[in-house]
N, C-alpha and C positions, 0 to 999 in steps of 0.2 A: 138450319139443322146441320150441313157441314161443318161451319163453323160452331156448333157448339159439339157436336161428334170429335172433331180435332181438337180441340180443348181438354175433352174428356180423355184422350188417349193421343199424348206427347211421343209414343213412339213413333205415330206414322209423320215420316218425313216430307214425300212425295204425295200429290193426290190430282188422277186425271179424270177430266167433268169433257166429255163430247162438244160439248157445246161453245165453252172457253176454250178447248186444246184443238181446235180444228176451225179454221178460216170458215167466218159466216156470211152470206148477203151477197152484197156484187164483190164476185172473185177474179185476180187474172187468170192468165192461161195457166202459170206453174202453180199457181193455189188449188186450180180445178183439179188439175194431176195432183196434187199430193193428196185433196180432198178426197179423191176416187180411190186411189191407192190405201189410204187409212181407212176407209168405209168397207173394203175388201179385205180386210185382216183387221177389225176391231173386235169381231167373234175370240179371237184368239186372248185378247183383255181380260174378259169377262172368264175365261177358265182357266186364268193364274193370281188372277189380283183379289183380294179380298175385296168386297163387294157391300158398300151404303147402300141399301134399298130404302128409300124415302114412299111410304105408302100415304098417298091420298084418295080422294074419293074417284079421280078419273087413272088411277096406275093401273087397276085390273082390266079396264078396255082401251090401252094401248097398246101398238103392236110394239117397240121400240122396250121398252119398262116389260115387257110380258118373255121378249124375246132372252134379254138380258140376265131376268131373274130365273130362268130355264138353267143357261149356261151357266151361271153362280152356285149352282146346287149340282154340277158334275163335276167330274176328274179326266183327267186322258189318259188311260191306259194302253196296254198293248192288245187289250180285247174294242177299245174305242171311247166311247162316253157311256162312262158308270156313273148311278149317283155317286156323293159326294158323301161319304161316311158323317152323320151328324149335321150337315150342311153347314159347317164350321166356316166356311169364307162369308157365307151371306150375314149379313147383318143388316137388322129394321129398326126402324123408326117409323111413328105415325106424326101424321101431317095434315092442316086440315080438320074433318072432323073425326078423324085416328087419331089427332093429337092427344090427346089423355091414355086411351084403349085403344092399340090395335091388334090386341092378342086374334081378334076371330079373323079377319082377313089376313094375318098374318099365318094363321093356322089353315085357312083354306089353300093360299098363296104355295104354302110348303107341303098341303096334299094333291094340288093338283102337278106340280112341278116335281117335287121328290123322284119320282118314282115313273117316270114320263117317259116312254121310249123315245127317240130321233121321229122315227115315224108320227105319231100321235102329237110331238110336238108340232112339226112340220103340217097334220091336220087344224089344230085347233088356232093354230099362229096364220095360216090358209085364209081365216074364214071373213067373211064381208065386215062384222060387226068391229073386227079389231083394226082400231082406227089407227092409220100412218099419213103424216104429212104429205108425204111424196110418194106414191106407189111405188116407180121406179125403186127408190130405198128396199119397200120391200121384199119388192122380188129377188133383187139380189140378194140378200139377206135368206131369204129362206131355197135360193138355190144353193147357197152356201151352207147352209145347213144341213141337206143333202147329202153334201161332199164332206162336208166336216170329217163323218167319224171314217170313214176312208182314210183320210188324209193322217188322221190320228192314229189309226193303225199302221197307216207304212213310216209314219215319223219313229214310231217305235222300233219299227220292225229291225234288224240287224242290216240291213241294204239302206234303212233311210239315215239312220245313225251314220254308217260311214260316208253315206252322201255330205252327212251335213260338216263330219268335220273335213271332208275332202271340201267342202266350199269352202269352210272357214279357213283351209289351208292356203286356198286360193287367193280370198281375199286379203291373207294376210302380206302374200310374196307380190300382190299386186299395188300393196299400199305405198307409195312414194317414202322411203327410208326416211328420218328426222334424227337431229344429233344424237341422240338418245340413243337410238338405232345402232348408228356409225358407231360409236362409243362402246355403244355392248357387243359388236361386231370385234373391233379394233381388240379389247379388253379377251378377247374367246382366242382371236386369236394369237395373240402373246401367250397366254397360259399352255394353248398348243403347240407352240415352238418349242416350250420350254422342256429340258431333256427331263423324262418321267419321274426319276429319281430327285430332280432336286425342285417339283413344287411344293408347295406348302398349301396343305389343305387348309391351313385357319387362312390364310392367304386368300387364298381360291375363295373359300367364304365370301369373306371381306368385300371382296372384288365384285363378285357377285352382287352382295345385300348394295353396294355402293351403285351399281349398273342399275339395276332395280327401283334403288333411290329415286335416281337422276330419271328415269323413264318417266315414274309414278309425277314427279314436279314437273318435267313436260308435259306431261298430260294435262296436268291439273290448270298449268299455265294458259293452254291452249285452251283450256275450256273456257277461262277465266276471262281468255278477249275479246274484246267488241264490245259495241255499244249498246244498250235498252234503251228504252223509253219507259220512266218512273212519273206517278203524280206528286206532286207538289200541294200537300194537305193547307199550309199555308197559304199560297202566292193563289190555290186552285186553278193550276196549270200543269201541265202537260211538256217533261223538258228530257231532254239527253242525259245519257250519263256514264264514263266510261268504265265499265266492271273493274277492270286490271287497276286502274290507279284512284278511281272515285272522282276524280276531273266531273264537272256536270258543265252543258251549255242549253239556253235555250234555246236557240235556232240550231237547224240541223249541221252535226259539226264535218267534216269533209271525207268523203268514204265512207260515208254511214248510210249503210241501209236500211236502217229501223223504222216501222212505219207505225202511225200513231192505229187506235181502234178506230174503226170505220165513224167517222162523224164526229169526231173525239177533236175541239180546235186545238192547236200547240199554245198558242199562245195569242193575246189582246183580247181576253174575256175573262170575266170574274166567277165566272162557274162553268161546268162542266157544260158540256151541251147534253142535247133532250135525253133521256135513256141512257146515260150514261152516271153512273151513281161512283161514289168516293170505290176506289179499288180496295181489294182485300189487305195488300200492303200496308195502307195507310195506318200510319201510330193510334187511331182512334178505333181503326176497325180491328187490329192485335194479331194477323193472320196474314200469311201472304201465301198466292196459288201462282205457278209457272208454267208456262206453255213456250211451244216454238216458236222461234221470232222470224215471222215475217221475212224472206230477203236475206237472211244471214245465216250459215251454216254453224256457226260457233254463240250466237247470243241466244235470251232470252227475254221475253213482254210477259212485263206485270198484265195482269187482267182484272176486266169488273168484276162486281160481286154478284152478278146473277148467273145460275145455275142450271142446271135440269133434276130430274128427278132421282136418276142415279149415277154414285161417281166408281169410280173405282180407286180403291183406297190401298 
């Protein structure tokens, strides 16, 4: 259904699935902290991102699929969480035996949700029948929900606004300087030397759009380094690959932290191992989805093709 939702609409570039984009099963120490930390701000997803609701016969007694498609149909204002004018982010598909028709659950979906205070939601998401894997999940989740439209109120408010760009100011004077930097530093200060009278504003320009340049290709450069782990549709293996130059190896190549999928072998077998099916990348499957890599602050890991029920799109 994602994959054929993506298909149907070439504009969306990016597309995050819970379930592929967050470390699953046995985690290390720093997978558990990031895991904790995204499970604690993943509410904030769901009321900016336009929203795949995948309806099948077990989405309306979930807590997880019930909490999500809540926050899909609001907005954040300065008054906190309003509906969401027309519920224009949400978007359904049925699944299952919705596959043909899901206009009535989808129409129940969007009267019991639309129009749902925090409180009321906070009641009905409470209650024994709506089933969660992990309690723990829940709770937090619906203490967070609590706090939400607080929080959405003082982000608006004129005190959280300057809070936030006084962080970003912070974070920016604390970021370790890169040529880029130096360069648009160096470049400010020449232009300020110069006696007022004899700059050149198409000058100035130039200098600028050029500072600007060179920053944007650092960027882009740094994003572009380090190594993935891609499958091999052919060989049906599991190997290295260097983004920056396309270099590939298949044994792990030196400084490389990428780590294969849990149970995933690299290499000396002819097929995938158990549950783990051809990745979305692959030339046959037409599709490729991205998540954080594992161990690396600058890469990214291809993922399988299995999903959950809603992505945010």
């Amino acid at each position: 259904k994602v994959k054929q939702y993506l298909q149907e609409h070439p504009e969306i570039k990016e597309v995050w699935i819970d379930f592929s984009c967050l470390p699953q099963g046995r985690r290390s120490a720093s997978q558990r902290q990031f895991f904790k930390s995204c499970l604690k701000a993943a509410n904030l997803l769901y009321l900016g991102f336009n929203i795949l609701v995948i309806v099948d016969a077990a989405y309306c007694a979930r807590f997880w699929t019930q909490f999500e498609c809540f926050l899909s149909m609001r907005r954040a204002t300065c008054s906190g969480l309003e509906p969401e004018v027309g519920n224009s982010r949400a978007h359904f598909v049925g699944d299952g035996q919705y596959e043909e028709d899901a206009s009535l659950v989808v129409q129940d979906l969007r009267r019991r949700w639309g129009d749902c205070s925090v409180k009321k939601a906070y009641d009905m998401l409470a209650r024994d029948d709506v089933a969660v894997t992990n309690q723990g999940d829940k709770e937090v989740q619906l203490q967070k929900l609590m706090d939400l439209e607080e929080r959405i109120r003082h982000l608006w408010s004129e005190e959280g606004v300057d809070r936030a760009v006084e962080a970003a100011a912070a974070d920016t004077e604390a970021r370790p300087k890169d040529s880029a930097d130096l360069e648009a530093e160096a470049a400010a200060a020449e232009t300020e030397a110069q006696p007022k009278d004899s700059v050149d504003p198409e000058a100035a320009r130039r200098a600028a759009d050029e500072s600007a340049r060179k920053a944007a290709d650092e960027a882009q450069r740094r994003e572009r380094a380090g190594w993935e782990v891609a499958w091999s549709a052919r060989h049906k293996r599991w190997f290295f690959q260097d983004r920056l130059s396309g270099a590939s190896s298949w044994s792990r190549p030196p400084g490389c932290t990428a780590e294969l999928p849990d149970g995933a072998p690299l290499h000396g077998s002819t097929r995938t191992s158990p549950g783990w099916s051809a990745p979305l990348h692959a030339p046959e499957a037409g599709a490729a989805l991205r998540c954080p890599l594992v161990g690396s602050p600058s890469g990214t890991r291809r993922i399988s093709s299995r999903t959950t029920s809603t992505a945010g799109v």
